[in-house]
Kinemage of the C-alpha trace (Angstrom):
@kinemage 1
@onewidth
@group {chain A} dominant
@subgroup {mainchain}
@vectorlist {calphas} color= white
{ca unk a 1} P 0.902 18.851 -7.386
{ca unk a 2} L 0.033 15.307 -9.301
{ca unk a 3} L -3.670 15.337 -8.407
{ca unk a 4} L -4.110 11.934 -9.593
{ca unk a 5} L -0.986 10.410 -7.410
{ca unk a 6} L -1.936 12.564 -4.287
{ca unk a 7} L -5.708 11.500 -4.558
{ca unk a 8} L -4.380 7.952 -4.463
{ca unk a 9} L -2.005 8.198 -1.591
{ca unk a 10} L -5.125 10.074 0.560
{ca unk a 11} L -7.231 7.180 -0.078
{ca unk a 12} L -4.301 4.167 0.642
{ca unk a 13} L -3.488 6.592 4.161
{ca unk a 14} L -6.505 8.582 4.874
{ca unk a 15} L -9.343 6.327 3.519
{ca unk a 16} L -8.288 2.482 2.904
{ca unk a 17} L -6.129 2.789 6.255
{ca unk a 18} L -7.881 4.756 8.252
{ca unk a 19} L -7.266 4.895 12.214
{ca unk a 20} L -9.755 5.018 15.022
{ca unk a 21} L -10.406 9.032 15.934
{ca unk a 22} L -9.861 8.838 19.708
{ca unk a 23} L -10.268 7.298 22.870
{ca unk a 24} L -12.884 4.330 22.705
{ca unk a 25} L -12.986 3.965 18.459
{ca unk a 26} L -12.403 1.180 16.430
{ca unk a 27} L -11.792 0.731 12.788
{ca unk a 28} L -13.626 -2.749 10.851
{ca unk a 29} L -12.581 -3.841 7.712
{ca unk a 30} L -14.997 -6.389 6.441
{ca unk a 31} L -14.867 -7.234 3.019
{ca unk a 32} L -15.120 -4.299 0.526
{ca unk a 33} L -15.510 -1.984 3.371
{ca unk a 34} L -13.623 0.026 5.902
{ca unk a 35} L -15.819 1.280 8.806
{ca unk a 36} L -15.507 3.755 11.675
{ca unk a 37} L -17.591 2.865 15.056
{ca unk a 38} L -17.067 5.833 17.462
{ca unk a 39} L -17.129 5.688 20.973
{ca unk a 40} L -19.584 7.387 23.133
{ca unk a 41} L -20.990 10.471 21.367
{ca unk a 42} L -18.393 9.974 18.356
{ca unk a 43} L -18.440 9.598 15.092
{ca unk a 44} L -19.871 6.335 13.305
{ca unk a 45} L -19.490 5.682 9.375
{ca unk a 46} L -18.431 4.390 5.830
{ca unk a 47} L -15.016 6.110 5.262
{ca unk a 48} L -13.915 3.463 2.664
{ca unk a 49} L -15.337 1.033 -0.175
{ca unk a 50} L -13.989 -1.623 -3.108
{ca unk a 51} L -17.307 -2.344 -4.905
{ca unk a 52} L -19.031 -2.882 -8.160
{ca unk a 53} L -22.311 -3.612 -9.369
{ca unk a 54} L -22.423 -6.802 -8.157
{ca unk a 55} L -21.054 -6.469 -4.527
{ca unk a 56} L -22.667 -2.865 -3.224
{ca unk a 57} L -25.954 -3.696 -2.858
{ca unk a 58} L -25.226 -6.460 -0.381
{ca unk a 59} L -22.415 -4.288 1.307
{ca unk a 60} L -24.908 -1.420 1.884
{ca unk a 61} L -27.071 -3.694 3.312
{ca unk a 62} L -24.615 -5.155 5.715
{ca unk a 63} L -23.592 -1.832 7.091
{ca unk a 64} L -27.580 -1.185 8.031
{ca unk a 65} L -27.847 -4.287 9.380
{ca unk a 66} L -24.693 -3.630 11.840
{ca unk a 67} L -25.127 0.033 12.730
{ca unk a 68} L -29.057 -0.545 13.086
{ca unk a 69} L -27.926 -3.261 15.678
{ca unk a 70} L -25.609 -0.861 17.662
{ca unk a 71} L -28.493 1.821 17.566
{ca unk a 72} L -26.436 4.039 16.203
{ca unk a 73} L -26.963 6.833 13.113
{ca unk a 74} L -24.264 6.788 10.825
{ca unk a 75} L -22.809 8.049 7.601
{ca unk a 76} L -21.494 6.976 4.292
{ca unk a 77} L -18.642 9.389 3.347
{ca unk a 78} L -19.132 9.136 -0.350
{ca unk a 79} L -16.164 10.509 -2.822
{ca unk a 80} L -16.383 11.361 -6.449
{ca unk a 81} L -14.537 8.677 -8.288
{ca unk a 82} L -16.262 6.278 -5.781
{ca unk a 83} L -17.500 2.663 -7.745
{ca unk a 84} L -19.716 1.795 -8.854
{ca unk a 85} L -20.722 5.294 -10.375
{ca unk a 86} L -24.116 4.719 -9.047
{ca unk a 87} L -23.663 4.487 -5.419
{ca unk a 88} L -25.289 7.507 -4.428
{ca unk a 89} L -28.289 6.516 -5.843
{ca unk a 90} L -28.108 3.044 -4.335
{ca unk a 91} L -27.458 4.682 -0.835
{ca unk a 92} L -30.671 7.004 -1.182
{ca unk a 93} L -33.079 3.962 -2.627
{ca unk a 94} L -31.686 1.944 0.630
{ca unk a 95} L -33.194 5.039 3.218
{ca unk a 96} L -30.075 7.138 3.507
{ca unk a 97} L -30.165 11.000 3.191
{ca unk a 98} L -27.586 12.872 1.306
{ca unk a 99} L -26.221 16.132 2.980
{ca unk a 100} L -24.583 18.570 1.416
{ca unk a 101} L -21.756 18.594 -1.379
{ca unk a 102} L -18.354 19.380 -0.205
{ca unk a 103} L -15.008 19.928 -2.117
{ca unk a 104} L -12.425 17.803 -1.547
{ca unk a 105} L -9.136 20.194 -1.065
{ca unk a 106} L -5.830 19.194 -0.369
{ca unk a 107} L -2.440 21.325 -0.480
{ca unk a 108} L 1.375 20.947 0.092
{ca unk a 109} L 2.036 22.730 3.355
{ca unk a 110} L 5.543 23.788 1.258
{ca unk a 111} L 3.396 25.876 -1.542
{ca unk a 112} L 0.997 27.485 1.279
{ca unk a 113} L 0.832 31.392 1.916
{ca unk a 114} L 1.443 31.437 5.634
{ca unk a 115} L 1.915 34.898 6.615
{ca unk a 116} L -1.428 35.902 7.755
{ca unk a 117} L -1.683 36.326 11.450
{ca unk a 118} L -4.774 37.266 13.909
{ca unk a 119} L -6.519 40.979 12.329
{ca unk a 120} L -6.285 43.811 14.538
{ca unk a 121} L -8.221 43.309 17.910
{ca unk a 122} L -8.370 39.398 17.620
{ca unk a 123} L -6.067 36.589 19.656
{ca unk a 124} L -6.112 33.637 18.890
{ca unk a 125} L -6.199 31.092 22.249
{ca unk a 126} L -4.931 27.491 21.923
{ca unk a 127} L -7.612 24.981 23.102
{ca unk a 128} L -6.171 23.067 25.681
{ca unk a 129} L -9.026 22.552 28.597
{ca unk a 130} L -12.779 22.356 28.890
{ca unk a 131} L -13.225 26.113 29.119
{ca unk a 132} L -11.464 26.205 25.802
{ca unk a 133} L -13.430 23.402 24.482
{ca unk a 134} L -16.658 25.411 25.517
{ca unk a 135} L -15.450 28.032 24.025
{ca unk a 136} L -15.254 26.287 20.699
{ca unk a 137} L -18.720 24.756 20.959
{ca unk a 138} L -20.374 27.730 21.758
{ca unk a 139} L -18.254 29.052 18.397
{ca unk a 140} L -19.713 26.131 16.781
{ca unk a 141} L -23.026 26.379 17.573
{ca unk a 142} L -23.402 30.270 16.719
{ca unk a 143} L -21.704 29.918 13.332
{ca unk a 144} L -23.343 26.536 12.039
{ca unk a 145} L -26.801 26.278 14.062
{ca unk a 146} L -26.445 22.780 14.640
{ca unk a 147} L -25.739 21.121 18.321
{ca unk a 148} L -21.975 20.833 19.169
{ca unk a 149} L -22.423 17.483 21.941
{ca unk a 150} L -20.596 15.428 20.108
{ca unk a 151} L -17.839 17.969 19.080
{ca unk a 152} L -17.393 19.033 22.794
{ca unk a 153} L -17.108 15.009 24.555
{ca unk a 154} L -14.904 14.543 21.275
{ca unk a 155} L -12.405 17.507 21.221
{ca unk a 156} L -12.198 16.783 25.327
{ca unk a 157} L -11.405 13.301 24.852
{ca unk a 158} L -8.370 14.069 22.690
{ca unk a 159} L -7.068 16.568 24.393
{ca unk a 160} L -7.059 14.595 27.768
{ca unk a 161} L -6.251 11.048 25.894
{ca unk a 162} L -4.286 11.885 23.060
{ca unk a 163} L -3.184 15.323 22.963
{ca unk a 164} L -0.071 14.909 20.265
{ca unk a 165} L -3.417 14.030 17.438
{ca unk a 166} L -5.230 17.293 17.670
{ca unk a 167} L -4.336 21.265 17.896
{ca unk a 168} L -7.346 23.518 18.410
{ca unk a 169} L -7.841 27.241 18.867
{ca unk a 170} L -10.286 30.087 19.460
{ca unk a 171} L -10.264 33.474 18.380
{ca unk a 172} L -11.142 36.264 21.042
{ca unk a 173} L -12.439 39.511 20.439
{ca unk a 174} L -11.877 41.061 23.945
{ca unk a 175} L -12.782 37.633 26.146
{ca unk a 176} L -15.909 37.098 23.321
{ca unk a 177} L -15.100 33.623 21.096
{ca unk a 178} L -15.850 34.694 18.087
{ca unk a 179} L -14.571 32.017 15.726
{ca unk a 180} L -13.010 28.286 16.290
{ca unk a 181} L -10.938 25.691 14.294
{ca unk a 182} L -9.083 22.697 14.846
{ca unk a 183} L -6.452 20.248 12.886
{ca unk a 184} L -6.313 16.344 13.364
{ca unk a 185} L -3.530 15.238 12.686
{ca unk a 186} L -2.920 11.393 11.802
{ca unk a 187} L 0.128 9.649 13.012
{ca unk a 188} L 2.535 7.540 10.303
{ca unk a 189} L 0.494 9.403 7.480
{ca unk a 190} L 1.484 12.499 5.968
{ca unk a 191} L -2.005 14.357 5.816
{ca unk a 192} L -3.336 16.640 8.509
{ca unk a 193} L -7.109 17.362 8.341
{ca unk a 194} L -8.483 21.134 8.824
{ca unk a 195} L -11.893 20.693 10.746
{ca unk a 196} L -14.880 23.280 12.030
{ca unk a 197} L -13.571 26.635 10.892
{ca unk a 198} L -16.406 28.321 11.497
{ca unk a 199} L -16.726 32.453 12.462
{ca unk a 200} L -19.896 33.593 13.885
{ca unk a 201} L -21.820 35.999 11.300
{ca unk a 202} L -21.139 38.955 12.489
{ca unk a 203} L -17.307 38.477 12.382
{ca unk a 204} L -17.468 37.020 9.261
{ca unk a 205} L -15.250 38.676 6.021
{ca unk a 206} L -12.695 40.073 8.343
{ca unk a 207} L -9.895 37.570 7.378
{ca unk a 208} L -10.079 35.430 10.746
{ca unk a 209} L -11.154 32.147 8.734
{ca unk a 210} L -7.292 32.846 6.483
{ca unk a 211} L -5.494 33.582 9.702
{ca unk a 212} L -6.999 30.352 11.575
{ca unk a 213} L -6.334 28.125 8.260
{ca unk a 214} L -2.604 29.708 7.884
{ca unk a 215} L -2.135 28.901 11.977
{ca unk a 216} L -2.624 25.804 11.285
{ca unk a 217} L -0.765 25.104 8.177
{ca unk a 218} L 1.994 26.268 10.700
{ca unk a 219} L 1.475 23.871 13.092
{ca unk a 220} L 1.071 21.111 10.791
{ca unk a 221} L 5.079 22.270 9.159
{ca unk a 222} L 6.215 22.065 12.932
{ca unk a 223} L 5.042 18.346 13.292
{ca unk a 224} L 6.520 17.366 9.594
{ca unk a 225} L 3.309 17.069 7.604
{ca unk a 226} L 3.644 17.839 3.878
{ca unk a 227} L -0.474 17.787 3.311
{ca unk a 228} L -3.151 19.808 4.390
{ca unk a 229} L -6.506 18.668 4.041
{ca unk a 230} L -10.171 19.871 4.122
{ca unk a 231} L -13.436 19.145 3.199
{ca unk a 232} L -14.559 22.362 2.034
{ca unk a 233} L -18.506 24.051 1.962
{ca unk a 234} L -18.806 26.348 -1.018
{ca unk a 235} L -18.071 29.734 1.261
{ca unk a 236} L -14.759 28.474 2.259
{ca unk a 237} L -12.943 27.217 -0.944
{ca unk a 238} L -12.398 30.473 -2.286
{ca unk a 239} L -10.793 31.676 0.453
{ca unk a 240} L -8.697 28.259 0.455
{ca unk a 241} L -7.432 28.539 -3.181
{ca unk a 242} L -6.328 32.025 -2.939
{ca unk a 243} L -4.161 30.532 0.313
{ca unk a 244} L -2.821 27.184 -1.997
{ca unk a 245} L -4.964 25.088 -1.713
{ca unk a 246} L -6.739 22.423 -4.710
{ca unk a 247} L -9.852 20.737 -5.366
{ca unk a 248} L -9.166 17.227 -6.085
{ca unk a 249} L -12.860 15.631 -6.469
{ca unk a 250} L -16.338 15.853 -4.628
{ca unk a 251} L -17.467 14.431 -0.982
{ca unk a 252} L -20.833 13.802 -0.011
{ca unk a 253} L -22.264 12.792 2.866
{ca unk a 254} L -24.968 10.030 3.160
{ca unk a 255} L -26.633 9.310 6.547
{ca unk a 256} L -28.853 6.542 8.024
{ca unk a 257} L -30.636 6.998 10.835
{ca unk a 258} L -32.156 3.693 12.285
């Protein structure tokens, strides 16, 4: 895979022209920036920026100013090869807080290793109402610690609004949800995003993370996507590059919170 080509193409599709996540979102572009307002409970944020030395202080400032006047916390999805090669410092002397480091990963669904189904004594359940949804955020919750509102209103809102974006799925032990993970998928592009794998502790290192992540590589070949793509924490990329996948450069993100 040309890193340097596919990089480009995810920020022209995934980045530069990126599309509203569901029901009730909107995508700005205003000036050097693209922006992301969410609807109710969703996701608000910086997913794209032209700048230089000149131009980002004023841009940063401009993005306060308008999410400050919604009332809304947001984030600045910071990558790598971002300009100006200071930004992150910028964002932090401006009031944001930087959140973990991610890995950037991306890999042709043609070169994946998609054999590995469900380990002995799991099922995996697609998500397709709001006990399934449940069932994810209580996954969610468990495996991450952090509150899963705005994952459950979101994940509902797709399914019931805009099914064809978004394939979900919970793995059972007996009728206990013991792990979660869905894929967004993006129509006219050709990237699908891997989102919220996540495997409650005591579950964890039994191979359910590979089996969710190779379910949904298998989706994504149904619908004709050639990319798979995930922001990955430092516990799940090496289980990603053993399955195919690369690191193509760093994500951070920044958050204000008015």
């Amino acid at each position: 895979m040309d890193h340097v080509a596919v990089l480009a193409l995810y920020d022209r599709d995934m980045r530069e022209g990126a599309q509203a996540d569901g029901p009730g979102a909107r995508v700005e572009r205003v000036g050097g920036v693209v922006r992301h307002i969410g609807a109710e409970h969703g996701w608000n944020g910086v997913v794209w920026s032209d700048l230089d030395e000149t131009s980002a202080d004023k841009a940063v400032a401009e993005q306060i100013a308008y999410y400050t006047n919604l009332g809304r916390e947001f984030e600045w999805k910071l990558y790598g090869h971002d300009l100006p090669i200071d930004l992150g410092q910028r964002l932090r002397a401006a009031g944001f807080t930087p959140e973990p480091e991610e890995t950037l990963m991306i890999a042709e669904v043609a070169g994946l290793t998609l054999d590995a189904g469900a380990p002995e004594g799991i099922r995996f359940l697609p998500v397709t109402d709001r006990a399934a949804v449940d069932m994810v955020a209580d996954v969610h919750e468990k495996a991450f610690g952090t509150d899963s509102t705005r994952l459950r209103h979101q994940l509902l809102a797709r399914l019931q609004d805009d099914p064809d974006t978004v394939v979900a799925v919970v793995a059972l032990a007996g009728d206990v949800p013991v792990s979660a993970a869905r894929m967004e998928l993006v129509p006219g592009t050709r990237f699908a995003g891997l989102w919220g794998g996540g495997t409650v502790e005591a579950w964890r290192g039994r191979g359910i993370y590979r089996a969710l992540v190779a379910h949904r590589a298998r989706a994504a070949v149904e619908r004709g996507y050639r990319y798979l793509q995930v922001d990955a924490m430092p516990a799940s990329r090496p289980i990603l590059e053993r399955l195919g996948f690369e690191p193509l450069t760093i994500t951070q993100p920044y958050v204000y919170r008015p």
